[in-house]
KEKE-3310 file (N, C-alpha, C; in steps of 0.2 Angstrom, whole numbers, plus 5000, padded with zeros to 4 digits):
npx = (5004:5003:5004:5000:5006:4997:5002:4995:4993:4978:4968:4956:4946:4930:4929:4938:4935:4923:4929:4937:4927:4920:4930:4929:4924:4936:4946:4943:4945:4959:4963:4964:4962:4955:4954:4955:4954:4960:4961:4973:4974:4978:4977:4966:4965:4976:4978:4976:4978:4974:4979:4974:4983:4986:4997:5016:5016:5003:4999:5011:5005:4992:4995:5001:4994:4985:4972:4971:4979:4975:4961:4967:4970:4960:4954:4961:4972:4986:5003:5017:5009:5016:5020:5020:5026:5023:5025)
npy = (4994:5011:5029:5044:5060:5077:5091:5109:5125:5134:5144:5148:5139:5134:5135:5126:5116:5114:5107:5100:5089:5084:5076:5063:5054:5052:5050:5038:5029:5031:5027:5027:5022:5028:5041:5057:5074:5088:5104:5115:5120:5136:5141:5138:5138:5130:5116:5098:5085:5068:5052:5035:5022:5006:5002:5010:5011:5014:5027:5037:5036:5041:5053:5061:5064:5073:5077:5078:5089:5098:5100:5104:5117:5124:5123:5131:5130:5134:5139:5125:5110:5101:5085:5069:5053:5038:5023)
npz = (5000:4997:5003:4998:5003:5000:5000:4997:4995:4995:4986:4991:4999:5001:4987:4981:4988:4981:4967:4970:4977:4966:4959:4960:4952:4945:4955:4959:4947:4945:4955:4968:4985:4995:5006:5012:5018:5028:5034:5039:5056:5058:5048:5035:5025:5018:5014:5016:5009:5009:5001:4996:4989:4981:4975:4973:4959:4954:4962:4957:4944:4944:4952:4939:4930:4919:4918:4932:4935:4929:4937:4949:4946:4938:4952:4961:4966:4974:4968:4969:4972:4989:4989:4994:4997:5005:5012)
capx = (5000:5005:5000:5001:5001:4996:5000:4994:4990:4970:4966:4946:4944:4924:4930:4944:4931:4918:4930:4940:4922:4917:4935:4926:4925:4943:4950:4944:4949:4966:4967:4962:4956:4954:4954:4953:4955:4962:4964:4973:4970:4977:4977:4961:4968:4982:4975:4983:4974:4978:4976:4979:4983:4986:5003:5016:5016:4996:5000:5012:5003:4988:4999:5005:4988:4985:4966:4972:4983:4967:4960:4970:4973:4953:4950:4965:4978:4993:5010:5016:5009:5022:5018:5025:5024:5024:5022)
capy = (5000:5019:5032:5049:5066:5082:5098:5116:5131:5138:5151:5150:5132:5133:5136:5124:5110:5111:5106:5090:5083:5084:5071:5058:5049:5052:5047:5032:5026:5033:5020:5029:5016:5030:5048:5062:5081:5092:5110:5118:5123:5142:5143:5136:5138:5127:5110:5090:5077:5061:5045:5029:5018:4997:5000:5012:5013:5017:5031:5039:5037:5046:5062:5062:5064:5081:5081:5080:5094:5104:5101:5108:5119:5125:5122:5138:5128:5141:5136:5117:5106:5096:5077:5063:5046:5033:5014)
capz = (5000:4997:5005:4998:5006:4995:5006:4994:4998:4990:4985:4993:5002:4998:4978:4980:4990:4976:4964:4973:4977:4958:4954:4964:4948:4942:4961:4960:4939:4946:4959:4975:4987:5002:5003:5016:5016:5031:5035:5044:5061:5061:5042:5035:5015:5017:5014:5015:5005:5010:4997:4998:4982:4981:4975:4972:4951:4953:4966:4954:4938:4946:4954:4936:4925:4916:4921:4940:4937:4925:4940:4954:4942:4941:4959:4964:4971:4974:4969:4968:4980:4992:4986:4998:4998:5010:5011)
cpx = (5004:5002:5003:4999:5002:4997:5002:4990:4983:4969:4955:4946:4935:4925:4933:4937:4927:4921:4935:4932:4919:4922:4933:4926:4934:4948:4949:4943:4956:4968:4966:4957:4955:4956:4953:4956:4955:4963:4968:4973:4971:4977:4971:4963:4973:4979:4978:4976:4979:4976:4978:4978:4986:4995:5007:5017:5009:4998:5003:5011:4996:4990:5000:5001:4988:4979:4967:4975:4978:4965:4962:4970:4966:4951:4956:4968:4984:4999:5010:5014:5014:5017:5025:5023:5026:5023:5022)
cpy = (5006:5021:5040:5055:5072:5089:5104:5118:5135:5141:5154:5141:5131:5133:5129:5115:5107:5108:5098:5086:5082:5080:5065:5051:5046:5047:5041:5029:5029:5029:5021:5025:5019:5037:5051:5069:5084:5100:5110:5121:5130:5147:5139:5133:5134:5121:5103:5088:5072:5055:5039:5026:5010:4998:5010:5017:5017:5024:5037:5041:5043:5053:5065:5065:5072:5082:5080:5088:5101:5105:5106:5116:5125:5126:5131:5135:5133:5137:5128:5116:5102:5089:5073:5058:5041:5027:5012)
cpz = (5000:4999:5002:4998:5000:5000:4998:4998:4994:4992:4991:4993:4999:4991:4978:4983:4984:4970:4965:4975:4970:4955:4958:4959:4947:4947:4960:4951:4942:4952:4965:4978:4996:5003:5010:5015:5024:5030:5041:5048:5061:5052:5037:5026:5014:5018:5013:5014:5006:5005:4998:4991:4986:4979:4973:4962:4949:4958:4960:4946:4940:4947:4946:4928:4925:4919:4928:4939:4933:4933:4946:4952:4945:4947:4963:4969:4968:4973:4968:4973:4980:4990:4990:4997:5000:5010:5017)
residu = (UNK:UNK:UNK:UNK:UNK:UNK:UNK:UNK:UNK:UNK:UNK:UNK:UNK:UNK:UNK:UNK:UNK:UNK:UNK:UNK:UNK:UNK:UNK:UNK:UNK:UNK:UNK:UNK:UNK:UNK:UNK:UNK:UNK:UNK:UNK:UNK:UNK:UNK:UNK:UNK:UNK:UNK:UNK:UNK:UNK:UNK:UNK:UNK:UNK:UNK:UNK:UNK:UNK:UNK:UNK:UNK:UNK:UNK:UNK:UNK:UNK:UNK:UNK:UNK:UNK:UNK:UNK:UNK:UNK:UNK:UNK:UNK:UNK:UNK:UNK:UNK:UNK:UNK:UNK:UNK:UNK:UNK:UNK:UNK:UNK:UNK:UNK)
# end
């Protein structure tokens, strides 16, 4: 199992949520088999997605898609996100 963390910064969390819960399809044809989303606590716009994938070649293929990054893109994510991955 992988587990990868997503830390960006958005532009407007209400903007940015409406557009992560509308790739619900994509997460899962991209191999997500577990999801959750974070703010943080003294910064509210600064958000962590956590995924979990079956292996690490599906974890990487996903991060790696155009329409993820359209997305992010659309949603008002600031800057690169920090992307890690753990096993």
């Amino acid at each position: 199992m992988t587990v990868a963390h997503i830390l960006h910064r958005v532009a407007d969390y209400d903007a940015w949520r409406k557009v992560y819960d509308s790739v619900g399809d994509m997460q899962k044809d991209g191999g997500v088999t577990r999801e959750s989303v974070h703010r943080m606590i003294d910064d509210p716009n600064n958000v962590l997605v956590i995924h979990h994938f079956d292996s690490l070649e599906t974890a990487r293929a996903f991060l790696g898609r155009s329409d993820l990054r359209d997305a992010m893109h659309r949603s008002g994510v600031q800057g690169e996100p920090r992307i890690e991955l753990f096993e």
